[in-house]
C-alpha positions as CSV (number, residue, x, y, z in Angstrom):
1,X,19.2,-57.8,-35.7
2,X,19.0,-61.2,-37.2
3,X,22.1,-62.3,-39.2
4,X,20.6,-63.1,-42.4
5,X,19.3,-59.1,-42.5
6,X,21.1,-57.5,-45.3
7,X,22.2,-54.2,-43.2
8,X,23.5,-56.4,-40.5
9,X,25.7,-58.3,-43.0
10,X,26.4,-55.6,-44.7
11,X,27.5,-53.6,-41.2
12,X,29.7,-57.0,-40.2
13,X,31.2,-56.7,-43.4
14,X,32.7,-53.7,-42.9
15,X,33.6,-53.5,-39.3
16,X,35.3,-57.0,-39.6
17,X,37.1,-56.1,-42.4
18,X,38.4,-53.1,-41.3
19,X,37.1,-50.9,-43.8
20,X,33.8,-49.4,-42.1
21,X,32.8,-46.3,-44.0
22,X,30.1,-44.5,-42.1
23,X,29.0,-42.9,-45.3
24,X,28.8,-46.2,-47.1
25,X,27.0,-47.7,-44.6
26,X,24.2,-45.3,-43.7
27,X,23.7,-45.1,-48.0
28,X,23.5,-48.8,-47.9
29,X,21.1,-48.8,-45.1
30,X,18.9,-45.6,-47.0
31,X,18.9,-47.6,-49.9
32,X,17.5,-50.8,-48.2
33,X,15.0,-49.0,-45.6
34,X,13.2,-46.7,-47.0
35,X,13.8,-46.7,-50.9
36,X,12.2,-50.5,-51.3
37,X,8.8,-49.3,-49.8
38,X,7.3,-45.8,-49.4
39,X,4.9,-46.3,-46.7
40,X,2.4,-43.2,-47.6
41,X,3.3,-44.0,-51.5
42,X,0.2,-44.7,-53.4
43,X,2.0,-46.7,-55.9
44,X,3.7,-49.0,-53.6
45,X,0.3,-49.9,-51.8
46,X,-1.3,-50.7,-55.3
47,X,2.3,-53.0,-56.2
48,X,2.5,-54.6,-52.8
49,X,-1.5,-55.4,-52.8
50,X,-3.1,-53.3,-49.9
51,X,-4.5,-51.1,-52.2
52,X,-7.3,-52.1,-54.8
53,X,-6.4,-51.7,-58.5
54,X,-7.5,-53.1,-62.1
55,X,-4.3,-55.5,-62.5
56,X,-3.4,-55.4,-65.8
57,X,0.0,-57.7,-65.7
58,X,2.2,-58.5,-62.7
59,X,5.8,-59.6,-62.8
60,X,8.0,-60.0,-60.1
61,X,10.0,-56.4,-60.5
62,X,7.0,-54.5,-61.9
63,X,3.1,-54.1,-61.7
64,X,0.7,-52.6,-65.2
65,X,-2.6,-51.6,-63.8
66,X,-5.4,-49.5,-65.2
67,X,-5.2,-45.6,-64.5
68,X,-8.0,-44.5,-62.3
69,X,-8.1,-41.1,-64.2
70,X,-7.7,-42.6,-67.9
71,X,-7.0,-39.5,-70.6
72,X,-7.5,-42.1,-73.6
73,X,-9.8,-45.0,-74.1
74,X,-7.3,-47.5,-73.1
75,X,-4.6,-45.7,-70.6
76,X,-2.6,-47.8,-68.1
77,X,0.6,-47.7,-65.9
78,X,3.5,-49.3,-65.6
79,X,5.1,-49.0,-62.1
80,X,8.5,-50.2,-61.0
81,X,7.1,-52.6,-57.5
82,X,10.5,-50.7,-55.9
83,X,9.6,-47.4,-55.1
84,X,11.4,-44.8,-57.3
85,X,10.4,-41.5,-56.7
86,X,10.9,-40.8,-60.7
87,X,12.9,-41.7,-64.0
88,X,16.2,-39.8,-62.5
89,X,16.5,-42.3,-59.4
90,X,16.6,-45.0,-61.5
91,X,19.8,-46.5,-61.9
92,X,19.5,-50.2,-62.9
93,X,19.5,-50.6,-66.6
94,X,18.3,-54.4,-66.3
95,X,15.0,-52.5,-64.7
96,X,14.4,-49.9,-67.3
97,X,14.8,-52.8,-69.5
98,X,12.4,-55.0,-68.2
99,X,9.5,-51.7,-67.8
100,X,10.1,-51.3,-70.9
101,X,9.4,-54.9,-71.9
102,X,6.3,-54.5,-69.2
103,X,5.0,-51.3,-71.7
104,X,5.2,-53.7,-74.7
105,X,3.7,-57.2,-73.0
106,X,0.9,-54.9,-71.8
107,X,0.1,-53.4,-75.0
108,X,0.2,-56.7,-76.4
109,X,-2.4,-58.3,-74.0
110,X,-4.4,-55.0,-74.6
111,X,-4.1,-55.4,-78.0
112,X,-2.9,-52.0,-79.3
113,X,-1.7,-53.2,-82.7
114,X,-2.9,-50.2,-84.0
115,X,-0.2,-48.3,-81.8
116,X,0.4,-46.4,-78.5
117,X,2.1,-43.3,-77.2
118,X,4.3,-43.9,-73.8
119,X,4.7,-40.7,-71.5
120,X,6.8,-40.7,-68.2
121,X,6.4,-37.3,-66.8
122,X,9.2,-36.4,-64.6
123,X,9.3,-33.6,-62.1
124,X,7.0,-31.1,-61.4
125,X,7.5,-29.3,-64.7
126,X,7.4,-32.6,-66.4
127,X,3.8,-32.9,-65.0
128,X,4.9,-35.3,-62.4
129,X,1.8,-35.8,-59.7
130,X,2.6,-39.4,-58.1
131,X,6.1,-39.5,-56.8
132,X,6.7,-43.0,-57.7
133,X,8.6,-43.9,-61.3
134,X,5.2,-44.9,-63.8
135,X,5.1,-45.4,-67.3
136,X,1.6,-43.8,-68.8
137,X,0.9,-46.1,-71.9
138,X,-2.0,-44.7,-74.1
139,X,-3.8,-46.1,-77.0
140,X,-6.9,-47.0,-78.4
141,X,-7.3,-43.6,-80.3
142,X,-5.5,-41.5,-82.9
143,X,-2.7,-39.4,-80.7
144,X,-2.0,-35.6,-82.2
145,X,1.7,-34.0,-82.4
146,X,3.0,-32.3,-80.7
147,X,2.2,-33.4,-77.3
148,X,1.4,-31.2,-74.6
């Protein structure tokens, strides 16, 4: 492997200074391999471009795009572009932060001054259909209580 690859530094590191930890390593090398890009993810083909979608706003850590099965007149997704199967993976406050600002740029560009409902479905039982983390922001219409 190249020496500017992250798991090659990362297994110099700790070989060199004697503190290799096989269990630290392989969750580093996890992490970096496959949680960055789902391959068969629908999410992360829309994010990283080889899949078609109505681009709403993209930033460099997340993606809003239109939903292809809308429940409201204006309903559109905001997707981490790191694959996250759902809310509970998701670690990195700085990220939830930013989504969160994503939610709130988008509904400002789509101009929802009127107001909007956010959903993030979580699980199976949480209604959950695309593993990858997505923020469902919904507006446009009058939303009823209680949800669901």
């Amino acid at each position: 492997m190249p020496p500017n690859n992250p798991i090659f530094a990362a297994e110099q590191y700790y070989f060199f200074q004697g503190h290799f930890d096989i269990k630290k390593f392989l969750k580093l090398y996890v992490t970096y391999d496959l949680s960055h890009l789902m391959e068969n993810c629908l999410f992360c083909s829309i994010a990283n471009g080889t899949l078609e979608s109505k681009i709403i706003i993209k930033e460099k850590n997340w993606i809003s795009f239109w939903d292809a099965n809308p429940v409201a007149p204006f309903h559109a997704l905001i997707i981490p572009n790191r694959h996250y199967n759902s809310l509970n993976e998701l670690e990195d406050p700085e990220l939830y932060s930013e989504l969160i600002q994503g939610v709130k740029k988008t509904a400002q560009k789509e101009n929802l001054e009127n107001g909007y409902r956010i959903v993030i479905n979580t699980g199976t039982d949480g209604g959950q259909t695309v593993s990858h983390l997505h923020i469902h922001l919904l507006g446009k219409r009058k939303m009823g209580w209680p949800p669901g």
